[in-house]
VEXRO-777608 format. One record per residue (C-alpha): chain; x negated, y, z; residue number from 1. Coordinates in Angstrom, 3 decimals. Example, Ala and Ser with C-alpha at 12.3 -4.5 7.8 and 13.67 -1.06 7.14 Angstrom:
# VEXRO-777608
A,-12.300,-4.500,7.800,1;
A,-13.670,-1.060,7.140,2;
END
This chain:
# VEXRO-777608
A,10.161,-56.336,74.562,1;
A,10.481,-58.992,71.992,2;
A,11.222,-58.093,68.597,3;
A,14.850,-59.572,67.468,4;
A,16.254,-59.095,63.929,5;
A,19.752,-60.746,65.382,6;
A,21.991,-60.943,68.563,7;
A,22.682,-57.366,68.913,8;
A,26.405,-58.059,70.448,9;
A,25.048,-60.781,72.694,10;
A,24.724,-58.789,76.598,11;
A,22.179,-61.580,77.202,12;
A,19.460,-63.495,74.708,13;
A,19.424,-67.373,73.813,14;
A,18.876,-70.118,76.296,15;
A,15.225,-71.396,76.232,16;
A,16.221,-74.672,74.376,17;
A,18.186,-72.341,71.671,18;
A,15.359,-69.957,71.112,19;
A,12.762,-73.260,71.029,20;
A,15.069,-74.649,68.411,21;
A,15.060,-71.659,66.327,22;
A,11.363,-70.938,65.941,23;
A,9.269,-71.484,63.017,24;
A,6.561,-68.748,63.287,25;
A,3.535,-71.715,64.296,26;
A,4.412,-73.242,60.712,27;
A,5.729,-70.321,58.921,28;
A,2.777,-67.850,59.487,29;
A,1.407,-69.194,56.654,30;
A,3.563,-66.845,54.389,31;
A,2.390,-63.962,55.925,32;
A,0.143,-62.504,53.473,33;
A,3.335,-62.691,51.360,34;
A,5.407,-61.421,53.876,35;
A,3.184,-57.962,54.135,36;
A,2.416,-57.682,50.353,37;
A,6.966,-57.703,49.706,38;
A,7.107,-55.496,52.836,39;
A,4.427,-53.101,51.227,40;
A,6.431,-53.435,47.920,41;
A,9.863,-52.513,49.712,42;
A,8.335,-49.216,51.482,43;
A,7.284,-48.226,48.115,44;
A,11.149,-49.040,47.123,45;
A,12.609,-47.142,49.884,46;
A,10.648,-44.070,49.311,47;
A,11.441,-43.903,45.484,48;
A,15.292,-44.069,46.989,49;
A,14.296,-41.085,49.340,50;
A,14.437,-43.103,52.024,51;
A,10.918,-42.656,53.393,52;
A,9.066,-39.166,52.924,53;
A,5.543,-39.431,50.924,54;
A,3.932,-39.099,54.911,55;
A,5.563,-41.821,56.207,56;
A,5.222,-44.354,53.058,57;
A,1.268,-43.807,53.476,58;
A,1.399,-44.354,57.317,59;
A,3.384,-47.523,56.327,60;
A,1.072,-48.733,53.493,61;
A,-2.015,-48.420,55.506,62;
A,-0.679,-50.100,58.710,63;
A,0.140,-52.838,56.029,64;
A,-3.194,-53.065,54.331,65;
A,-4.907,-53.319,57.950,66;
A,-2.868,-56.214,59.254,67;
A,-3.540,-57.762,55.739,68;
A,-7.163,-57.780,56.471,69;
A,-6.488,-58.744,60.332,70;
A,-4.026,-61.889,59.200,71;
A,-6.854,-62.907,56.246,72;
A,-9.742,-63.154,59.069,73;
A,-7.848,-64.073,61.545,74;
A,-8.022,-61.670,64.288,75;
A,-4.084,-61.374,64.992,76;
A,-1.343,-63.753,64.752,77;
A,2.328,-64.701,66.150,78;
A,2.928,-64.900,69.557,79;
A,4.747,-67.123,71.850,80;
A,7.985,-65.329,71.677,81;
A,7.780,-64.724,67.586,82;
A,10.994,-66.559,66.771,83;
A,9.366,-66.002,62.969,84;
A,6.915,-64.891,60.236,85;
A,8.943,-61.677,59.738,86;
A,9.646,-60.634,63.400,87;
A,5.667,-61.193,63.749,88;
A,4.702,-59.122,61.129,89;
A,7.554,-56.264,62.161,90;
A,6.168,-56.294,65.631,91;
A,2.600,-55.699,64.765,92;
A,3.963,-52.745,62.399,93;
A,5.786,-50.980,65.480,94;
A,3.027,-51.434,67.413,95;
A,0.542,-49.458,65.262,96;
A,3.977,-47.203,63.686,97;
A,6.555,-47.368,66.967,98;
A,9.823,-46.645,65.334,99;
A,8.597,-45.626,61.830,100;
A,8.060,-49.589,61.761,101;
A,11.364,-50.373,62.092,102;
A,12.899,-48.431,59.435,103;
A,11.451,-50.926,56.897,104;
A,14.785,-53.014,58.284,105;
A,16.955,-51.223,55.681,106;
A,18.344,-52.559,52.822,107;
A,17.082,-55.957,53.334,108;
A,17.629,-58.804,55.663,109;
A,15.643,-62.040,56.691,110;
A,17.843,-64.245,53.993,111;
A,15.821,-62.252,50.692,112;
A,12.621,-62.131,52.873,113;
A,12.278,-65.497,52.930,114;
A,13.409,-66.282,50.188,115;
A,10.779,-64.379,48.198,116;
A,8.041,-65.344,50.541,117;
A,9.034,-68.979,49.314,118;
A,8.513,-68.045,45.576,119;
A,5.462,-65.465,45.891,120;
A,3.641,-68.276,48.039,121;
A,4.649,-71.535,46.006,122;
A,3.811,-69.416,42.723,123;
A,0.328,-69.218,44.482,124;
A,0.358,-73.043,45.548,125;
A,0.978,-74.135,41.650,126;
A,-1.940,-71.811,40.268,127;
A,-4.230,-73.530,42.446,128;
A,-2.490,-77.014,41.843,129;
A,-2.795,-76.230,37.973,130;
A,-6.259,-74.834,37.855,131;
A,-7.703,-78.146,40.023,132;
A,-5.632,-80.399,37.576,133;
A,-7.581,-78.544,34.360,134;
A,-10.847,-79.056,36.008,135;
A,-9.825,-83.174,36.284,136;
A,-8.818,-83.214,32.965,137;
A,-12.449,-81.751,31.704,138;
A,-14.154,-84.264,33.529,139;
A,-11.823,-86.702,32.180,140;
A,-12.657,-85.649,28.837,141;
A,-16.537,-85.770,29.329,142;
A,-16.756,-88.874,30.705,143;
A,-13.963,-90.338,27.821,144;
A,-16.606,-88.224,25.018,145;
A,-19.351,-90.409,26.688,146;
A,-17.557,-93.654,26.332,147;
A,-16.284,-93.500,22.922,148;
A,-17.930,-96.944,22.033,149;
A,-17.774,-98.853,25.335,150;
A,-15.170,-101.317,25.092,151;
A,-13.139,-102.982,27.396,152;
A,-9.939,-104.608,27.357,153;
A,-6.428,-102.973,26.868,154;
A,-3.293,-104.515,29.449,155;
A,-0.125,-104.645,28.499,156;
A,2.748,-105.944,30.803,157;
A,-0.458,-107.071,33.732,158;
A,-2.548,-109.236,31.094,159;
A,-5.239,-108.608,28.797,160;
A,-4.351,-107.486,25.403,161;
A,-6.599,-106.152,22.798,162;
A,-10.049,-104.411,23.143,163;
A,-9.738,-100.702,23.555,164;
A,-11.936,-97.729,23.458,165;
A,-12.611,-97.095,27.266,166;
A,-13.033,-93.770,26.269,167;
A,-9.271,-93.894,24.736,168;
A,-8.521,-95.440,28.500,169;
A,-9.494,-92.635,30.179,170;
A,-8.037,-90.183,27.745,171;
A,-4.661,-91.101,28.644,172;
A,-4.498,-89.870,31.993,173;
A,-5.873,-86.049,29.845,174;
A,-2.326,-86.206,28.601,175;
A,-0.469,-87.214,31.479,176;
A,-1.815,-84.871,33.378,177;
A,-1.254,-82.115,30.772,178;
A,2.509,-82.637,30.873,179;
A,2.481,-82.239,34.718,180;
A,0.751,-78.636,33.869,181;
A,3.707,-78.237,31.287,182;
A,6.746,-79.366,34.424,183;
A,5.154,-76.251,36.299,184;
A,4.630,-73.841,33.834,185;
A,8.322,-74.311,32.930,186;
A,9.362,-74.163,36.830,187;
A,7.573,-70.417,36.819,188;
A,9.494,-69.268,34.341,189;
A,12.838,-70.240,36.557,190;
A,10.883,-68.925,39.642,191;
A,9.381,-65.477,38.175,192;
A,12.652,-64.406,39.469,193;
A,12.889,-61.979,42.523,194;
A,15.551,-62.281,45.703,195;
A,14.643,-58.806,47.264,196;
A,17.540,-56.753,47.362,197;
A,19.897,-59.481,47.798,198;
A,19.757,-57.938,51.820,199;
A,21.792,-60.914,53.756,200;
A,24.230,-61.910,50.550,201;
A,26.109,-59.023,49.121,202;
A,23.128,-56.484,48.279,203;
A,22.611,-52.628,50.046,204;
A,24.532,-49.598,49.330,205;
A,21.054,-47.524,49.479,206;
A,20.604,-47.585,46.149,207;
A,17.559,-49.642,45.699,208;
A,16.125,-50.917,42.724,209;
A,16.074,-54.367,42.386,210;
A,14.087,-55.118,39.070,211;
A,11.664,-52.630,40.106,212;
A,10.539,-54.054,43.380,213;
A,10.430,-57.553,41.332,214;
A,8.352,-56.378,38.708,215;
A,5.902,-54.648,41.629,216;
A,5.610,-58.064,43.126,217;
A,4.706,-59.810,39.849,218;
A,8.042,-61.343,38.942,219;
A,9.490,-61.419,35.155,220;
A,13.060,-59.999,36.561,221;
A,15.065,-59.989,39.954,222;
A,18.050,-62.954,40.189,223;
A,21.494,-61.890,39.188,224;
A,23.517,-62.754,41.370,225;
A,23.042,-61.951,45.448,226;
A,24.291,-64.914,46.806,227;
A,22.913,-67.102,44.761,228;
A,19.629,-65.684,45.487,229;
A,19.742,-65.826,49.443,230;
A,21.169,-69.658,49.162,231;
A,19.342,-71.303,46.424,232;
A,16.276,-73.440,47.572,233;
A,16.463,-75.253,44.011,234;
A,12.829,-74.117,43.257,235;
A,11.544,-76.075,46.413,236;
A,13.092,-79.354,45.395,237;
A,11.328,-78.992,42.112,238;
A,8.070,-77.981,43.457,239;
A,8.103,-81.088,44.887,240;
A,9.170,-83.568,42.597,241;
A,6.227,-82.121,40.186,242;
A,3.910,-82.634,42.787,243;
A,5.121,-86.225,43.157,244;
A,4.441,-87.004,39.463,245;
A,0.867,-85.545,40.026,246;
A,0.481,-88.284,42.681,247;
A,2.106,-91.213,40.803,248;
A,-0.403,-90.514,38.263,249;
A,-3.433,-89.703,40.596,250;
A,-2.443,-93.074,41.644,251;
END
């Protein structure tokens, strides 16, 4: 049987066209390294709550760590009726834990899982973005070292202006590309911020821990406010206007 997170009063499922619509597993299995590293992270949560017995967190950690390594080389994936990354991964976990899988439901919805597979994986996305940018700027900086004392003319407003270092020419673009590292270093700190526990908007009653499962998945603090965490997509707007400054000055 398919594996729905929704339409439990519904006597009968979506029409074809609705479920089509809805889909986003062939794009969004992307996050699903992320997806199995916050569900790992939330097992370990609901056991500290006494929600899962010491037998049943290792059953759940190990199914985890095996579909890790069968997502990486990729020897499963989603199927046809997936409607997403999380449904995916939760059927592959009741397949290998039947209903032991499905306990990993509490005290959490889709609205923080996505959300925090959004800022675990673009967190990812700007490390590699950063580190490529640092490796342009050294071999910006060797080839301006080499060309100290070649000369060539400086433009100002399209026309030639006075005679310039090349090597000062191609120094520039060390700097502008420095302050592109700065724009994301400055978006982490506003995304080292954790939405798990928020459940669908208002939080769980299980007594989870918040900060804790935040600081297990590498962020600085969980978000304050529930609602605000499960709604805000302010950190993907960002994302990409510091990418587009990259490009204007790649250009």
């Amino acid at each position: 049987q398919p594996t729905r997170l929704w339409g439990g009063r519904f006597e009968s499922g979506p029409s074809d066209a609705m479920a089509a619509l809805s889909a986003s597993v062939h794009f969004d299995w992307r996050l699903a390294p992320y997806d199995i590293n916050q569900t790992r992270a939330h097992a370990r949560i609901l056991h500290a709550a006494g929600l899962l017995s010491d037998t049943e967190l290792s059953a759940v950690d190990g199914a985890l760590a095996e579909l890790a390594v069968q997502v990486a080389d990729g020897s499963i994936g989603p199927e046809a009726q997936d409607e997403d990354v999380h449904t995916a991964i939760e059927r592959h976990l009741i397949a290998r834990l039947g209903e032991l899988g499905g306990k990993l439901r509490a005290g959490r919805s889709r609205n923080d899982q996505v959300a925090t597979d959004f800022r675990l994986y673009l967190r990812d996305q700007v490390r590699a973005i950063v580190r490529a940018v640092i490796d342009l700027q050294g071999a910006f900086m060797q080839q301006a070292f080499e060309h100290v004392e070649t000369y060539s003319p400086g433009f100002t407003h399209l026309q030639h202006a006075q005679p310039v270092s090349f090597g000062h020419e191609l120094a520039k673009h060390v700097h502008a590309l420095g302050r592109d590292i700065e724009r994301y270093a400055d978006w982490d700190r506003r995304t080292a911020r954790s939405p798990l526990g928020s459940g669908a908007l208002a939080g769980s009653s299980l007594g989870l821990d918040p900060r804790a499962v935040a600081i297990d998945l590498g962020f600085e603090r969980a978000l304050g406010n529930s609602i605000d965490a499960v709604s805000d997509r302010d950190i993907i707007i960002e994302f990409i206007s510091a990418c587009s400054m990259i490009m204007m000055h790649l250009s």
